[in-house]
C-alpha positions as CSV (number, residue, x, y, z in Angstrom):
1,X,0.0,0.0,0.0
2,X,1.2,3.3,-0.5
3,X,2.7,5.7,2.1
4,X,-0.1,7.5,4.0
5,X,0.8,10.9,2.8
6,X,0.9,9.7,-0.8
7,X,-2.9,8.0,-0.7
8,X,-5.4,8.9,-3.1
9,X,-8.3,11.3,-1.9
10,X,-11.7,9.4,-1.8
11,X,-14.8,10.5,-1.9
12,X,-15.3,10.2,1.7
13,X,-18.9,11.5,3.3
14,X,-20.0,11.1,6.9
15,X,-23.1,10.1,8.2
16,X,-25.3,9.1,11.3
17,X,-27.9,6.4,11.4
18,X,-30.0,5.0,14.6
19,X,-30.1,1.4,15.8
20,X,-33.4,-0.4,16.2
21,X,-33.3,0.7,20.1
22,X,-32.8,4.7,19.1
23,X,-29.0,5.2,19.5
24,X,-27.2,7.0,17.2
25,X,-23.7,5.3,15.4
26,X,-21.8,6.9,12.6
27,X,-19.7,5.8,9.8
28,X,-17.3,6.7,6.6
29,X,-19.0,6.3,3.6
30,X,-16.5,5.8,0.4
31,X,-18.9,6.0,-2.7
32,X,-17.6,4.7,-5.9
33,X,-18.2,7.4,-9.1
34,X,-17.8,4.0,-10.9
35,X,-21.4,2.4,-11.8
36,X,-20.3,-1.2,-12.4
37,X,-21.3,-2.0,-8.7
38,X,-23.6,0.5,-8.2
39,X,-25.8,-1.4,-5.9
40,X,-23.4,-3.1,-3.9
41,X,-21.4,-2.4,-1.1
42,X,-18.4,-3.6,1.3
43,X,-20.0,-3.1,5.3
44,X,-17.1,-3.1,7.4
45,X,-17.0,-3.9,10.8
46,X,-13.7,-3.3,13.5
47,X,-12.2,-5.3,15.7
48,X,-12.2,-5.0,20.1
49,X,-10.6,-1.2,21.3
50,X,-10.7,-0.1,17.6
51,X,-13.1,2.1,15.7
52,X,-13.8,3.1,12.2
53,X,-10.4,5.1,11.9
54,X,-8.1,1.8,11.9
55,X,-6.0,0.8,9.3
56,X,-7.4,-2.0,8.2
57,X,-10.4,0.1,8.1
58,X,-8.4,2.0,5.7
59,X,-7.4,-0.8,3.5
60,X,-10.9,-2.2,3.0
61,X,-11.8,0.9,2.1
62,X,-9.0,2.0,-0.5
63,X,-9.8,-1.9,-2.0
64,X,-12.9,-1.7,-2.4
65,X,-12.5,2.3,-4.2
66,X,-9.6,0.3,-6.7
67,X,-12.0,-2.3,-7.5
68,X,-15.1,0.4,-8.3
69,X,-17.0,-0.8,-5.0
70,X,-18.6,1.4,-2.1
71,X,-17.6,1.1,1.0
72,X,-18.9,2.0,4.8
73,X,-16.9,1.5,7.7
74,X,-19.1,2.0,10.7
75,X,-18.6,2.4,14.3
76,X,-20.3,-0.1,16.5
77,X,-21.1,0.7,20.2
78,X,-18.4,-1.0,20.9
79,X,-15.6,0.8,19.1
80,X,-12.7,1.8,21.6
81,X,-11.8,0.6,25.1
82,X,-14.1,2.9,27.0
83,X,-16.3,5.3,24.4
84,X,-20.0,6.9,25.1
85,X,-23.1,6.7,22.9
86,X,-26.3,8.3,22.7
87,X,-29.6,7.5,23.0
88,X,-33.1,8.9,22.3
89,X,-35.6,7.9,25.0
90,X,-39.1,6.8,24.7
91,X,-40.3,10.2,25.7
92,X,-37.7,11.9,23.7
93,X,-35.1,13.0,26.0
94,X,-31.9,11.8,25.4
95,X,-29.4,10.4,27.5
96,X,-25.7,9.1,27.3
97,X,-24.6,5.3,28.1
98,X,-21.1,3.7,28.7
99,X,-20.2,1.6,25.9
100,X,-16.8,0.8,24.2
101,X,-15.1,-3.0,24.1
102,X,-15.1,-3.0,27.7
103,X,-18.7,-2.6,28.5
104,X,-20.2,-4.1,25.0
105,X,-22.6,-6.8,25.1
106,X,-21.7,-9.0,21.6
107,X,-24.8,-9.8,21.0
108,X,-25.6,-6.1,20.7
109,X,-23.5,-5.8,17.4
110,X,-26.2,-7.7,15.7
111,X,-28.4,-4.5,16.4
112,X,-25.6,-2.4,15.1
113,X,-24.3,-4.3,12.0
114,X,-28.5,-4.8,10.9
115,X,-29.1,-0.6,11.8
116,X,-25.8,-0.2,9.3
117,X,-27.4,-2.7,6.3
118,X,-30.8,-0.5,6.8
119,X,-29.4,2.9,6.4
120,X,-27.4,1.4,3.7
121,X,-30.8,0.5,1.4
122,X,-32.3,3.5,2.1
123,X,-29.0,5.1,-0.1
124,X,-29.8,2.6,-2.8
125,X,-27.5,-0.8,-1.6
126,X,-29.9,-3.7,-1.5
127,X,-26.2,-6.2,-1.9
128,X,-24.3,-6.2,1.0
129,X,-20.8,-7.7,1.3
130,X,-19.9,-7.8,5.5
131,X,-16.2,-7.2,6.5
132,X,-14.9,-8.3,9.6
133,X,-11.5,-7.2,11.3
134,X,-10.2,-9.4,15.1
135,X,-13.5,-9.4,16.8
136,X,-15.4,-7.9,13.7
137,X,-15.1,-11.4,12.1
138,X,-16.9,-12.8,15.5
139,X,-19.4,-9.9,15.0
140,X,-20.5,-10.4,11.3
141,X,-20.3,-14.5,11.2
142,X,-22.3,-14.1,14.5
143,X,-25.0,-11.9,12.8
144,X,-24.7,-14.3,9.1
145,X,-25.4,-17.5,11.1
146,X,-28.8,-15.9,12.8
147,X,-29.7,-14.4,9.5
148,X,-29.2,-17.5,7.1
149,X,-32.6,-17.1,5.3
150,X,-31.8,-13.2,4.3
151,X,-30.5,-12.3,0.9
152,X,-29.3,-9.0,1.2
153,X,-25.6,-10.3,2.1
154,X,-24.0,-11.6,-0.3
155,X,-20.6,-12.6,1.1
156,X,-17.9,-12.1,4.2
157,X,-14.8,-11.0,4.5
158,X,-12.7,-12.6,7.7
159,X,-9.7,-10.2,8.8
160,X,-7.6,-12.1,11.1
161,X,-9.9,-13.9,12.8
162,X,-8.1,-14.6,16.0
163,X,-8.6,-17.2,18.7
164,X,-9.4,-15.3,21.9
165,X,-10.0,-17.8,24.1
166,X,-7.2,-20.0,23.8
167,X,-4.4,-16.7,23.1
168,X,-5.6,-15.5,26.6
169,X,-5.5,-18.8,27.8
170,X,-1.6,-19.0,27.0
171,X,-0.8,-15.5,27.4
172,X,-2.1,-14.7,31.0
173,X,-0.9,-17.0,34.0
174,X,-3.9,-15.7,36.7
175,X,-6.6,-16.4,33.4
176,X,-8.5,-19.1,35.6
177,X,-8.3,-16.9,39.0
178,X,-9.5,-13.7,37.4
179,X,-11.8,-15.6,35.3
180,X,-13.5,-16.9,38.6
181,X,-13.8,-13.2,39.9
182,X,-15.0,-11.7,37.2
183,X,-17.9,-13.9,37.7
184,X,-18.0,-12.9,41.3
185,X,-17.5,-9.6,40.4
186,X,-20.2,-10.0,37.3
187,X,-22.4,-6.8,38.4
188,X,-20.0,-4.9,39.6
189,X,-18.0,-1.5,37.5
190,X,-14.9,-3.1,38.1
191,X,-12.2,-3.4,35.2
192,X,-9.7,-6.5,34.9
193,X,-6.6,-6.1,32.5
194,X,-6.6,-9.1,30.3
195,X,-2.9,-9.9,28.5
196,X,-3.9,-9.2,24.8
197,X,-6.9,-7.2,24.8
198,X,-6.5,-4.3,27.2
199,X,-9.2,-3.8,29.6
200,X,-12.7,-5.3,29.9
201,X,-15.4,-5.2,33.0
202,X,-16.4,-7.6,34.9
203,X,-19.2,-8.8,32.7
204,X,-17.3,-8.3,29.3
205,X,-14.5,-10.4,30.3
206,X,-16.5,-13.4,32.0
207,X,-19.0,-13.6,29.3
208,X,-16.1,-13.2,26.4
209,X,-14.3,-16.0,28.1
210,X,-16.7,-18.6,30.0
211,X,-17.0,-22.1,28.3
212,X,-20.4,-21.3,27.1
213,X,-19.4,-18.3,25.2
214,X,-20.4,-17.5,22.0
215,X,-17.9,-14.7,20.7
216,X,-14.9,-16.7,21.6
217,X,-16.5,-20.6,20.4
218,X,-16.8,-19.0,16.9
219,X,-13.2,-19.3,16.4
220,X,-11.9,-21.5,18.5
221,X,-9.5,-23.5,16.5
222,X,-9.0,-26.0,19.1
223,X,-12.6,-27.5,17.8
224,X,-13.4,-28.3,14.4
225,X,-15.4,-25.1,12.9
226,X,-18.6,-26.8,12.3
227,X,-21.0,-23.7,12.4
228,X,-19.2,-22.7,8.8
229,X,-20.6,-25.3,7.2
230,X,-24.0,-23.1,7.6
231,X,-23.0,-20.6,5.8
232,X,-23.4,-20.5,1.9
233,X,-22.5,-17.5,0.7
234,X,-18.9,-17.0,-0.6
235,X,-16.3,-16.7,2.7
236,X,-12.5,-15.2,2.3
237,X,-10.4,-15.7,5.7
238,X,-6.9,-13.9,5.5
239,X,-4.6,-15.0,8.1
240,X,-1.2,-13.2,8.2
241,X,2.1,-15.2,9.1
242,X,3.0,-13.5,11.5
243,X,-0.2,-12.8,13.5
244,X,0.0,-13.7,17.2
245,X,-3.8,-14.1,18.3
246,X,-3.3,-17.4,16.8
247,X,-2.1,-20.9,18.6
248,X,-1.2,-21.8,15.1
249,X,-1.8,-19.7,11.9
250,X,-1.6,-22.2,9.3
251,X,-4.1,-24.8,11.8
252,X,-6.2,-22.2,11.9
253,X,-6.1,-21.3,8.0
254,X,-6.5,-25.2,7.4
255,X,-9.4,-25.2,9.6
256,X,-10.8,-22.5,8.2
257,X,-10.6,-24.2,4.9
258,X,-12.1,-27.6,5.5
259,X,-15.7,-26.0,6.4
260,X,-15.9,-23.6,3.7
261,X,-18.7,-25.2,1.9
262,X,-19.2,-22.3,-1.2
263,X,-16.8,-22.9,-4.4
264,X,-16.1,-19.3,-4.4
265,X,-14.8,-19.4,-0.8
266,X,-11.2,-19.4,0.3
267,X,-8.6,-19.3,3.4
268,X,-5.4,-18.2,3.0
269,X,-2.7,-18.0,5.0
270,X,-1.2,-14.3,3.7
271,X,1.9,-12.0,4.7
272,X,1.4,-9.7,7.8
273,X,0.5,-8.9,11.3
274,X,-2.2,-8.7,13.2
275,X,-3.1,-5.3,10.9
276,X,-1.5,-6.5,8.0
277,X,1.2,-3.8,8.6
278,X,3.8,-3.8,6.1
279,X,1.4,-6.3,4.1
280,X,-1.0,-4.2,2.8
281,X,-0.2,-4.8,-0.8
282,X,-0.7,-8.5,-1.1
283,X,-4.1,-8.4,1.7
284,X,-5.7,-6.0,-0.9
285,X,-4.5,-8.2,-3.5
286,X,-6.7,-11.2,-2.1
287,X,-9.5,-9.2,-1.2
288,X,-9.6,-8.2,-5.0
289,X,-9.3,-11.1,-6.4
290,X,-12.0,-12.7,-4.2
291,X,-14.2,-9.8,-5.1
292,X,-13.7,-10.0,-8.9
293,X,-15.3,-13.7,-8.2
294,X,-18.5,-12.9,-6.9
């Protein structure tokens, strides 16, 4: 990818939208002048402590301009560690809430993501293509799998969808003690420091990591990834080589692979970080050719 200072200006708008329970999100909208895709458009979701400003944010959205598709990267309630959001009241007062990765509930991003594919028809999208970056890939397989009968999107794009569970589990040598207090601690405001993913309350971090948990089940790659069997639309997983939220990045790509059940799906084990830093080049590369395919 080219130096920031160097990038091409896009046609970058932004805009606010309301959730089904009245609070307000924003996002970057990157229309295409191009109208090859003209009714189609790249959702993108980020990952835990980030927001719509990341770079990977960035590099969906310079991809997708390159290869004449829209884009929206969106903020979720849950974009940075601790962050605010607004909401409109039944009587029409308004009032401000706690939200951010450390007070999110995951299940709330199904709100969000379906509040982003709403605004998006009323602007003329009726194809959607969710994009997922860390937790983001949780988020929109998450929403996909309790949507399967919809036909609005039409594929996903996995960003380094890490293993949560299992990288805390081999990162952080008090995991089972504070794992047992959290639980303890499950009403309180309290804030435990996990080893990979900053800060999280009390609630956040037991339900994130208890054994029933749905966020960190959806890629664990200690299990075989059943649940993507599912899922029909075209899937592309990018794992980079170098990407330590992973026990074992080519397992996981391998994984991955064997329960992609749509011919136009692929997992690939790619150059890169986490972020893709350095990589940027050859992850748009994939992206674009995967897009070209649908």
């Amino acid at each position: 990818m080219e130096k920031v200072n160097q990038r091409k200006k896009l046609n970058y708008t932004i805009h606010n939208f309301k959730t089904s329970d009245n609070i307000t999100l924003n996002g970057i909208l990157n229309q295409s002048k191009s109208k090859q895709n003209n009714s189609t458009i790249i959702l993108h979701i980020h990952g835990m402590c980030s927001d719509l400003l990341s770079n990977v944010g960035q590099l969906v959205s310079e991809t997708a301009n390159k290869n004449k598709f829209s884009s929206f990267i969106i903020n979720t309630r849950g974009h940075g560690i601790v962050s605010s959001f607004k909401q409109t009241n039944k009587d029409g007062t308004k009032s401000y809430h706690t939200g951010g990765t450390a007070y999110e509930i995951f299940e709330d991003s199904q709100i969000d993501i379906q509040a982003g594919i709403d605004y998006l028809k009323t602007l003329g999208y009726n194809k959607i293509i969710l994009s997922g970056h860390s937790t983001g890939c949780q988020k929109i397989i998450n929403y996909q799998l309790n949507n399967l009968k919809t036909k609005t999107v039409k594929a996903l794009i996995l960003l380094a969808p890490g293993d949560d569970l299992n990288v805390e589990k081999r990162d952080n040598s008090e995991f089972q003690k504070t794992l047992k207090l959290s639980k303890e601690k499950f009403n309180s405001k309290a804030l435990f420091a996990t080893h990979d993913f900053g800060l999280l309350s009390a609630k956040r971090f037991y339900n994130l990591f208890k054994k029933t948990s749905i966020e960190s089940n959806l890629f664990n790659y200690t299990k075989n990834l059943e649940y993507l069997k599912q899922i029909k639309i075209p899937i592309l997983s990018l794992i980079g080589d170098e990407d330590p939220y992973f026990l074992d990045v080519q397992k996981a790509t391998i994984n991955i692979k064997n329960n992609l059940k749509n011919r136009k799906s692929n997992s690939i084990l790619t150059k890169g970080n986490h972020s893709y830093y350095g990589a940027e080049v050859e992850c748009a590369r994939h992206i674009i050719d995967f897009l070209n395919k649908l």
